[in-house]
Residue, then its C-alpha position, 0 to 999 in steps of 0.5 A: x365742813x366734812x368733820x362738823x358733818x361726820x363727827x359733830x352730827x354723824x357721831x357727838x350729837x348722840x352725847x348731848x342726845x343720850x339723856x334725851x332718849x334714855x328718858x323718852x325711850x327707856x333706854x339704859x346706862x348699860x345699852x346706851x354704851x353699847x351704843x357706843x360701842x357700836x359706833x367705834x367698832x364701825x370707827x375702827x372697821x374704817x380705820x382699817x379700810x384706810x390702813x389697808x389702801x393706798x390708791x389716792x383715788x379709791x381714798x376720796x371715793x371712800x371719802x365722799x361715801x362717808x358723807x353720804x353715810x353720815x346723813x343717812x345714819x343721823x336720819x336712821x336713828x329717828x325711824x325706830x327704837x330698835x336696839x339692833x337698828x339703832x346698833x346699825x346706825x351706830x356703826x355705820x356712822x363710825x364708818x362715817x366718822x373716820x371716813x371724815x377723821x382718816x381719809x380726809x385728813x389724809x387726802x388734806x395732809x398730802x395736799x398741803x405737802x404737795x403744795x409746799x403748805x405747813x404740815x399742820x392740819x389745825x384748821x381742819x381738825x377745828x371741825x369736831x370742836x365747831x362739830x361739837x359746839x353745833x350739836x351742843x346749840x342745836x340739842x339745847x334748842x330743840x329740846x323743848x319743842x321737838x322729841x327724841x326722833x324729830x331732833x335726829x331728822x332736824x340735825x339731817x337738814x343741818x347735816x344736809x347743808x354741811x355736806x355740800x362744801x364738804x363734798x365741793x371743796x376737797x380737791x380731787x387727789x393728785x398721784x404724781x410723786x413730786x410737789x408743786x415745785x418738783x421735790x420727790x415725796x418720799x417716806x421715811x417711816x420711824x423704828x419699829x420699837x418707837x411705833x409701838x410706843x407711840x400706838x400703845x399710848x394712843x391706846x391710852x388717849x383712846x380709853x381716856x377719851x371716850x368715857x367723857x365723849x359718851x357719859x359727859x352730859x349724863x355725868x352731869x345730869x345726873x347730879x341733882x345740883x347739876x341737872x339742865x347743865x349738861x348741855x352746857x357742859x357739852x357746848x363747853x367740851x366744843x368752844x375749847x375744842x374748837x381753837x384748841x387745834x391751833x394753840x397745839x400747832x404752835x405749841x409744837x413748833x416750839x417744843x416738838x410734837x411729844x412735848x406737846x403731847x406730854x401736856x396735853x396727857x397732863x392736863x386732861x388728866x386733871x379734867x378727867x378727875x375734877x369732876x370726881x372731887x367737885x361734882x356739884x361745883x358747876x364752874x369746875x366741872x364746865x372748866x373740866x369740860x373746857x380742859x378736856x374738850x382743849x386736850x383731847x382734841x389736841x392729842x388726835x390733831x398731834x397724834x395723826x398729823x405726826x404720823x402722816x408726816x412720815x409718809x407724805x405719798x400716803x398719810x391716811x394709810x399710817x393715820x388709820x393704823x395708829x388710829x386702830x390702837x385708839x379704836x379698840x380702848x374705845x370699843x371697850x371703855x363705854x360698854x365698861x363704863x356703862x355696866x360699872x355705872x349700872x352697877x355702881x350708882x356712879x361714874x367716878x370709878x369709870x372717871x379713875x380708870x381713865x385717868x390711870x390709864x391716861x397716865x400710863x399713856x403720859x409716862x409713854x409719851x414723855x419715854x419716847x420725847x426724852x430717850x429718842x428725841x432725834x428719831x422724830x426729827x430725823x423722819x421729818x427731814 
């Protein structure tokens, strides 16, 4: 609930609502990734409050304030067409976001470890697909009866409803350093030099990621065959997004997380570029949504849950380190984006640059799966 809340509505419900707006406001390719841009740095302000505490306490407090955060920020956006408000909310809603994404994963992750539960977090990282699918419906619904401000109020109401078993549900956190069934938790962080690998390519998913996760919709509408589908690009970006979580897991129970992940780097690739090569071809580009909503989600799930993994007393302070190599590619990429489309007339050569980049980030992946595979396992036992 906290991340259909904090990521489906507080951050994804601007992707299906940017050509909304760009075509009753006037807003442009250039400000509308600046927008973004906005809102990762917020995300990455948040990543560093939770890379910089440990207390447990201090991290649900933070928790809860992201959810109030996240309603105020979607109700913000309706009230004006300033861009520095606009702005403001943006990046008040990535603080939100990885209030969601960080610290509640967090806080979920040491429970699960306290209480002798599989170290998986698929369950609640299902939450951006189902956040997504929602924003998705809902946009689409809305979109001929309602203008651009009273669709940001109406996701307000629904986040409303989203935000009390958000903040009901979640446990108070328990300092002790022992589980459930008394075994000590201790941290076992890996070497130095297979950290730095692992953050340089959650670099490279960052960049990759958020190109899709600001233009997808506007890539699509954009193609005159295409036009009324983007909507249903979105909504196919979050029904594979949604159970992808899941399908990861146990991928990585036979394979390992790196393996994982090397797949998933793959495959998103693939539906990174497909849009360049058949952009008129409805079916493959829904199937490039699917692949890449599929992917991206597991490469955050695996990536976070991974890490946290090896400091099992206080997962969310390495979660938001890592976190903070994602961020700054996706403080970058929209604005790029942004102004090369502007430029351009297109997207493709932003689509290329992610998927080389994306490719950097797999030949990383498969560097540290296939020359240390050990170090993992060693943190884990």
């Amino acid at each position: 609930m906290s991340l259909i809340l904090t990521l489906g509505i507080a951050r994804f419900a601007y992707t299906p609502l940017l050509p909304i707006m760009q075509s009753q406001t006037g807003l442009g390719d250039a400000t509308g990734g600046w927008l973004a841009t906005f809102n990762y740095f917020g995300y990455m302000g948040g990543a560093l409050i939770a890379a910089s505490i440990s207390n447990l306490q201090i991290k649900d407090t933070l928790y809860r304030i992201g959810l109030v955060l996240a309603l105020v920020t979607t109700a913000g956006m309706a009230f004006s067409e300033s861009m520095w408000l606009w702005g403001i909310m943006r990046f008040l809603a990535g603080l939100s976001s990885a209030a969601g994404l960080l610290i509640g994963s967090g806080l979920i992750l040491n429970w699960l470890i306290r209480h002798n539960h599989r170290m998986e977090l698929g369950i609640h990282f299902s939450g951006i697909g189902l956040g997504i699918v929602l924003s998705a419906v809902a946009v689409d619904l809305m979109a001929s009866h309602l203008s651009w401000d009273q669709q940001w109020l109406a996701l307000t109401v629904i986040g409303l409803v989203l935000f009390i078993p958000a903040w009901g549900w979640l446990p108070r956190p328990d300092s002790s350093p022992f589980t459930a069934s008394g075994v000590k938790m201790e941290d076992r962080p890996p070497p130095r030099s297979w950290t730095i690998l692992l953050f340089s390519s959650y670099f490279c998913a960052g960049f990759g990621y958020v190109i899709s996760a600001t233009f997808l919709v506007v890539i699509v509408e954009a193609e005159p065959a295409l036009q009324g589908n983007g909507e249903l690009a979105w909504l196919a970006v979050g029904l594979a997004a949604a159970p992808a979580c899941f399908i990861w897991d146990r991928i990585a129970r036979k394979t390992g997380e790196l393996k994982a992940l090397a797949l998933a780097f793959a495959l998103q690739i693939i539906g990174i570029i497909l849009p360049t090569l058949f952009d008129t071809n409805l079916f493959l580009v829904l199937f490039s949504a699917a692949l890449y909503g599929g992917t991206f989600i597991g490469i955050v799930s695996l990536m976070l849950t991974m890490m946290g993994k090896f400091y099992p007393t206080k997962p969310a302070k390495p979660m938001g380190k890592l976190t903070l190599s994602y961020g700054v590619a996706q403080i970058a990429a929209p604005a790029l984006a942004g102004t090369l489309a502007e430029t351009s007339g297109t997207y493709n050569g932003s689509l290329y640059l992610a998927a080389i980049i994306m490719g950097v980030g797999l030949l990383l992946i498969l560097l540290l799966a296939f020359r240390e595979p050990g170090k993992l396992q060693a943190g884990f036992n």
